[in-house]
N, C-alpha and C positions, 0 to 999 in steps of 0.2 A: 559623531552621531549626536545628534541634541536630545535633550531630555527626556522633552514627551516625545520625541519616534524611537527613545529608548525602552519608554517605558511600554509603546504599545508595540516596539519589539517582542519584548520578556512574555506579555500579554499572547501575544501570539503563537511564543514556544509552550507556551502553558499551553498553548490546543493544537499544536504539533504535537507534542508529546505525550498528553495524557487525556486529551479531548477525545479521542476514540477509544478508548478502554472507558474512563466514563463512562459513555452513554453504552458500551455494551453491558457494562459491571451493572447499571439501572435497570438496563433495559431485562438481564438473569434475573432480579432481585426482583423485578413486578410482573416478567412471564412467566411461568411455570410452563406452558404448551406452547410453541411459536404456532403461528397462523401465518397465511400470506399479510394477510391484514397488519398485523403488530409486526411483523418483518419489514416490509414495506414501509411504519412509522418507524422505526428503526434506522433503513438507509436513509431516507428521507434529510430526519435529524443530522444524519451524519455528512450529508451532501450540505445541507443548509450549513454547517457550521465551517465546510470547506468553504463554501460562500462569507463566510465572514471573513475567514481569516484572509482571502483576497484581497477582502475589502480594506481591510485591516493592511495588507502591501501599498495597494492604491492608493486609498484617501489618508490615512494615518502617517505609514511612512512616508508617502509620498514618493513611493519608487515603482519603477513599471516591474511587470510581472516578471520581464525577462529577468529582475534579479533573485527568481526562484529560479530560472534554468526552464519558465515557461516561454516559447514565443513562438507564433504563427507565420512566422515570412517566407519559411520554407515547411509546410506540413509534408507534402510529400516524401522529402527526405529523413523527415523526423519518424515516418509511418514504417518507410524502408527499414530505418534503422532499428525500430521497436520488434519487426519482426524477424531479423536477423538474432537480437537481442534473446526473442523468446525461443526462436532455436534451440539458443548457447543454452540458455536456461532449461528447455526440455532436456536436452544430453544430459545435462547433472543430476538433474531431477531423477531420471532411467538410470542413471548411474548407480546414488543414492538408495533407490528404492533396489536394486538389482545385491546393493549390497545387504539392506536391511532384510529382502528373502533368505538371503545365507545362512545371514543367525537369525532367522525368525524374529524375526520383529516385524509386526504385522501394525501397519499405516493404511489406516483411511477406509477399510475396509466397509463396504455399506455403508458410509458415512454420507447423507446428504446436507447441503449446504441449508434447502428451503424445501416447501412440502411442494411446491410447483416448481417447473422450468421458468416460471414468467419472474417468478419472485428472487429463484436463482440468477436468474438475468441481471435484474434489479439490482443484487446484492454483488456480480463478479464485475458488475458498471462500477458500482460505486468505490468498491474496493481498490482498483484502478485506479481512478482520478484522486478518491482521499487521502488513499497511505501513501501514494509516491507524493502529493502536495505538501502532505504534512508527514514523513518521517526522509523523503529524501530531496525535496525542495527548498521549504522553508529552512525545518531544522537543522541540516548541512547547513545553509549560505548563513543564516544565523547566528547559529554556536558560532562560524569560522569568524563572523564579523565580529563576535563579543571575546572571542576568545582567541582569536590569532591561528590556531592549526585544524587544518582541513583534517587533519587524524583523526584528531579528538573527536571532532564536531561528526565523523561520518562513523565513528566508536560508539559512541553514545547516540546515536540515532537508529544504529544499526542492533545495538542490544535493545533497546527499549522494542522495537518492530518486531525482536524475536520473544520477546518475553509477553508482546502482546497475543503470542499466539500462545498460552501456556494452556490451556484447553483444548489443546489437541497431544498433550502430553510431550515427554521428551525428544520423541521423535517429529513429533509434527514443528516442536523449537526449531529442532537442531535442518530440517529442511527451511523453515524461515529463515535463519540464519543464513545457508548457504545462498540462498535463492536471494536471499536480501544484499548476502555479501558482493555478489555478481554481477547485479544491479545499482549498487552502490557506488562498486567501482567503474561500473560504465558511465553513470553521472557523476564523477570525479574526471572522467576524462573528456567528457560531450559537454557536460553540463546542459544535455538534454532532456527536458523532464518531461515533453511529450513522446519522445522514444519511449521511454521508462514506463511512462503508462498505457501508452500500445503492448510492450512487452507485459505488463503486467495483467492487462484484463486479456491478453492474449494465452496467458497459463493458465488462467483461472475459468477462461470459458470455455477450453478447449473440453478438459474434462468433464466438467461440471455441467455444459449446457450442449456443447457440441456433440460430443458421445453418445449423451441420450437420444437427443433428438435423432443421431442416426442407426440408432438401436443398438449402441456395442453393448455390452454385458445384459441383454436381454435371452 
């Protein structure tokens, strides 16, 4: 690896890694009430910065996207596979939560994402495409390049993704965690990062924006 696409490597793990808790840690620290409005600048922000570090793949490294584990030449198969994926990923999810009734511990309860469905939308889109670009695309193929083992590199990508959810308490960790581990390990063996994010805005809308709109817990 030469220098400077080393150095705009490192550059780019800096916002795989902590680019998205940044602007969320800013964005607690200047809103006190979310609105659609400041929600809205929020993904935004967070979408444009996935937009960099692309760019930062492309022109920088000089490498195609496919060596995130992104590429378009079969979407199809990668759409199949994402919803297969969120399947696996409900099961555990029901599993998890099936267990946390037992001992009462109580997840998620009344919890909305955003004050609207539109904003909701906006925010389980962006979630999707960001956190799997940047905590299981880049920073996997990444770490592995600078550091030799695919463990390390999906260890540390995989705690940082769980720790970025520390706002939803221990429980809500300890489901990133799994959810993320399941996920992890499906892009360790596909190395398909458009699956990953089928599966992933496919968890996150089901509940959040699909449910309501068709009246369940009403």
């Amino acid at each position: 690896m030469q220098d400077n696409s080393r150095s705009w490597t490192l550059v780019g793990l800096a916002i795989a890694l902590f680019g998205l808790p940044a602007i969320v840690a800013i964005y607690n620290w200047q809103v006190s009430t979310p609105t659609d409005t400041t929600i809205a600048v929020r993904e935004i922000a967070i979408l444009a910065l996935t937009a960099f570090l692309l760019w930062i793949v492309v022109k920088r490294e000089q490498l195609p996207l496919s060596s995130i584990g992104l590429a378009f030449d079969r979407p199809g198969k990668s759409l199949v596979r994402g919803l297969v994926l969120a399947i696996i990923v409900f099961a555990a999810l029901l599993a998890i939560l099936a267990v946390y009734g037992q001992l009462g511990i109580k997840y998620g309860e009344g919890a909305k994402i955003a004050p609207s469905l539109i904003a909701t939308l906006l925010t389980v889109i962006r979630a999707g495409i960001s956190e799997e670009v940047f905590y299981r695309g880049f920073a996997i193929e990444r770490l592995q390049s600078l550091g030799g083992s695919k463990w390390v590199a999906a260890a540390v990508s995989l705690l940082l993704f769980a720790g970025f959810h520390y706002r939803q308490g221990l429980a809500g960790m300890f489901i990133a965690l799994a959810v993320g581990a399941i996920i992890t390990a499906y892009y360790l063996w596909k190395r398909d990062l458009l699956a990953t994010i089928t599966a992933h805005f496919l968890v996150d809308f089901t509940p959040n924006v699909l449910l309501p709109l068709l009246g369940a817990g009403d």
